[in-house]
C-alpha positions as CSV (number, residue, x, y, z in Angstrom):
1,X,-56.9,36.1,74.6
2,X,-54.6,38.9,75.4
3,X,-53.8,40.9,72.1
4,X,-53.3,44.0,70.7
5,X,-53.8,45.0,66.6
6,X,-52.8,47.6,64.7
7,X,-54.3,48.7,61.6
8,X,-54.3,52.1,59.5
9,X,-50.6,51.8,58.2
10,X,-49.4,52.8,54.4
11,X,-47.0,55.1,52.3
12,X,-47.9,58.7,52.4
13,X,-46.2,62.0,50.4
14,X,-44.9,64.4,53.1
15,X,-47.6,66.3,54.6
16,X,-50.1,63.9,54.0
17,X,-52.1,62.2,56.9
18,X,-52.7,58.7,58.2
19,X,-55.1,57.4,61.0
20,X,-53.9,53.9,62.6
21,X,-56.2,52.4,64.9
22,X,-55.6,49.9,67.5
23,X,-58.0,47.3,68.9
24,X,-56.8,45.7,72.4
25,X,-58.1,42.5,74.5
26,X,-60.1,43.6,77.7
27,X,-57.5,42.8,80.2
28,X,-54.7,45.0,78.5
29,X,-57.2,48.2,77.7
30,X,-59.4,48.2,80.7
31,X,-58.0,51.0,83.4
32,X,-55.1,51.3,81.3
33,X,-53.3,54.2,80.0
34,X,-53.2,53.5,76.4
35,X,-50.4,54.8,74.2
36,X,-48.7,54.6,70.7
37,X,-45.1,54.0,70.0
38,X,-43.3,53.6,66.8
39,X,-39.9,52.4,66.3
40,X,-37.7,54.0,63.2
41,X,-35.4,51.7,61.1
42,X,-32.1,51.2,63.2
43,X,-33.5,53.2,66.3
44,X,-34.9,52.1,69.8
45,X,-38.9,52.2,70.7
46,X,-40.4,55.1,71.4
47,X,-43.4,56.7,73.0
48,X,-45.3,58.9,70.7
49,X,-49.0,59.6,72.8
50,X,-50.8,58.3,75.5
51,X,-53.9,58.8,77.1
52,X,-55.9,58.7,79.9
53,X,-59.3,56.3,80.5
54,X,-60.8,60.0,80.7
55,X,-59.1,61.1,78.0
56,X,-56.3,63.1,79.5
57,X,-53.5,63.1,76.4
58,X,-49.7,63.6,76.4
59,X,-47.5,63.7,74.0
60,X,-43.7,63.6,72.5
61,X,-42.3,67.1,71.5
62,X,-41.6,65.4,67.7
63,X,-45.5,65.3,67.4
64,X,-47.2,67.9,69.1
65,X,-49.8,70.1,67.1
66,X,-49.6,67.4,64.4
67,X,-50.8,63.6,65.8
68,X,-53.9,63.2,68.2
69,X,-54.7,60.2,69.9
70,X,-58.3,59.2,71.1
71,X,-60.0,56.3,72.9
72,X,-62.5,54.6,72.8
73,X,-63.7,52.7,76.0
74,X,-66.6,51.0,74.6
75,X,-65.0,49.3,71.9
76,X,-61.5,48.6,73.4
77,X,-59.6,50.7,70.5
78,X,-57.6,53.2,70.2
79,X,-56.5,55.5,67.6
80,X,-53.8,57.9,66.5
81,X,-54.9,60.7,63.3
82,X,-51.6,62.1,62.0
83,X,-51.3,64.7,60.1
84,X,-48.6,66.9,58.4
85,X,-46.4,63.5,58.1
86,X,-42.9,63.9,57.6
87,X,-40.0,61.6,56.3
88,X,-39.0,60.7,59.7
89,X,-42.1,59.8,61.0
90,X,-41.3,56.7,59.0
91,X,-41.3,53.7,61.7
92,X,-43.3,50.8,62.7
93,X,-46.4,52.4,64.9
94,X,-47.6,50.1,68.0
95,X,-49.7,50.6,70.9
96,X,-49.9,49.2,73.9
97,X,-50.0,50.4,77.9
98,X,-48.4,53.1,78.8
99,X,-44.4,52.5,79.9
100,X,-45.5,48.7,78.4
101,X,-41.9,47.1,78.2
102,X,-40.2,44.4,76.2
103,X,-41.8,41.4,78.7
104,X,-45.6,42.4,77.8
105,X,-47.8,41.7,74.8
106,X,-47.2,43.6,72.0
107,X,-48.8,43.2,68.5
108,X,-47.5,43.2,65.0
109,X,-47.6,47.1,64.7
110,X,-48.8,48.3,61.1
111,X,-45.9,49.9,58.7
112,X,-46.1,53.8,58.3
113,X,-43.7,55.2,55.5
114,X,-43.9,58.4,54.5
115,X,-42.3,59.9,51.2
116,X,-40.5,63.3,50.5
């Protein structure tokens, strides 16, 4: 079954830190760049991190020095630590493939609200 499931979501105070994790099917994570996205209320998708099957990482300028995402290849997952939250990281965090688009699977996403 092709799926993907986020989990790790809450409300935080500014500053504070959340880590989501992500478990995907075998046939979307395999050889696949993985990455997160989040989409704010009232704003388009977008990419926040991927990575690499390595681990090579990339990321958005809005979250450098503050989110890291890892991988892991043995159990299909992966996960996003943020830290220093702000109010406008508030959004609805997915992952998926890298440049996944509206026609692929995409999970439920897990709710990320972050107070001032």
């Amino acid at each position: 079954q092709v799926q993907l499931v986020e989990s790790g979501g809450g409300l935080v105070q500014s500053g504070g830190s959340l880590r989501l994790s992500c478990a995907a099917s075998r046939s979307i994570f395999t050889g696949s760049i993985m990455a997160w996205y989040r989409r704010a209320p009232g704003k388009q998708r977008e990419l926040v991190a991927r990575i690499t099957r390595p681990g090579y990482t990339g990321y958005a300028d809005f979250v450098k020095g503050r989110f890291t995402i890892s991988r892991d290849n043995a159990k299909n997952t992966v996960d996003l630590q943020m830290n220093s939250l702000q109010p406008e990281d508030t959004a609805i965090y997915y992952c998926d493939k890298y440049l996944a688009t509206r026609y692929d699977v995409w999970g439920q996403g897990t709710q990320v609200t972050v107070s001032s």
